[in-house]
C-alpha positions, 0 to 999 in steps of 0.5 A, spaced: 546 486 875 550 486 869 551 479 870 543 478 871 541 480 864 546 475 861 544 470 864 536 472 863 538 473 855 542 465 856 536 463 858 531 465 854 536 464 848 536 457 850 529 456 851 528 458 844 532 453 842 529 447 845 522 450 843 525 452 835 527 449 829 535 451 827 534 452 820 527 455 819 526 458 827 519 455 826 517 452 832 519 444 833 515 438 835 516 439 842 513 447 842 507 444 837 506 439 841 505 444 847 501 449 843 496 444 841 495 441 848 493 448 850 488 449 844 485 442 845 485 444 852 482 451 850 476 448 845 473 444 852 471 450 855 469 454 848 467 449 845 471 450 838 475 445 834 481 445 832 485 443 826 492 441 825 494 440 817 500 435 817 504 437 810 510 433 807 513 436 801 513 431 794 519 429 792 524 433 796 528 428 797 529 429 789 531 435 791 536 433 796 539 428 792 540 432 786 541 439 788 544 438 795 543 440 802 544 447 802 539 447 796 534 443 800 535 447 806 534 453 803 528 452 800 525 449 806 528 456 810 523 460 802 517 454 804 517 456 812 516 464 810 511 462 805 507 458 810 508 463 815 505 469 809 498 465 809 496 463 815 493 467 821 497 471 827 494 465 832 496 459 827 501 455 828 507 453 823 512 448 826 516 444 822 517 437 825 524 435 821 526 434 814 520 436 809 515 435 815 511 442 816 505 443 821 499 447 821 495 448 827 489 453 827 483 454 831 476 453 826 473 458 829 472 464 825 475 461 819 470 461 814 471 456 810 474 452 815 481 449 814 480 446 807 482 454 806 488 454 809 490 448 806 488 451 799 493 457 801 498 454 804 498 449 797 497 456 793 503 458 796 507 454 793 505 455 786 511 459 784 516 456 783 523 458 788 528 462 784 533 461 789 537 466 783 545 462 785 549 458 779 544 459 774 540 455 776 533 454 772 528 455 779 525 449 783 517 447 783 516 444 790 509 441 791 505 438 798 501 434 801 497 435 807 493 431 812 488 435 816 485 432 823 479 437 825 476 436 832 477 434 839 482 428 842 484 427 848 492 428 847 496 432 841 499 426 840 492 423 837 491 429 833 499 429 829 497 421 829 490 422 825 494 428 820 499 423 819 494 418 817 491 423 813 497 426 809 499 417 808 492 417 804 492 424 801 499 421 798 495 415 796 
């Protein structure tokens, strides 16, 4: 019984690590991927859309190069909280790798639909980050963001069609 415990909690602590990020506890690809299948496969019966913002940090490889790894790692883990305060319980944040971030939302109910999501996740990052350690003066980070609204056949169409975007946002 004992034993049984421990191995349902190793199980679920080695599904959420397959499903998550290690750094930020978002979400990973795999776990986006699978949310958006089921959304997708949720807007054919309700006849909604869905929206999937695909968003790259500028210059973080600036960021990285300059002030290091664990900087750059601490600000992707203060990005990850402030996405996370923006958006609705029923979206999804994940991050796909390096300074990559996703956002998947249901357009349905959103009021000025995912340009305003958009809006407050860019919003979000307006202060800059004071990661308050060896003096150091605070860090501004902005994004771009590439959004695909509507139904595809796969997720991987959506993240390739926000991937899309984002390369023309960023031109």
């Amino acid at each position: 019984s004992d034993l049984a415990i421990t191995n349902a909690r190793l199980i679920d602590e080695i599904r959420h690590q397959a499903l998550h990020d290690h750094l930020t506890g978002l979400p990973n690809r795999l776990l986006v991927v699978d949310r958006a299948e089921q959304m997708l496969a949720m807007v054919d019966r309700h006849s909604t859309d869905i929206a999937l913002m695909f968003i790259d940090l500028d210059g973080f490889k600036d960021v990285n190069d300059t002030l290091g790894h664990q900087v750059g790692d601490e600000i992707l883990k203060a990005v990850a909280t402030r996405f996370n305060a923006v958006v609705r319980d029923t979206d999804t944040v994940g991050r796909l790798g390096g300074d990559e971030f996703v956002v998947l939302t249901e357009c349905a109910g959103l009021s000025a639909g995912p340009e305003m999501v958009a809006e407050r996740l860019l919003s979000s990052l307006a202060l800059p980050f004071d990661l308050g350690e060896d003096g150091r003066s605070p860090i501004s980070i902005s994004a771009s963001i590439g959004i695909a609204i509507g139904r595809r056949e796969s997720a991987q169409e959506l993240l390739r069609d926000a991937d899309t975007a984002l390369y023309a946002a960023k031109a």
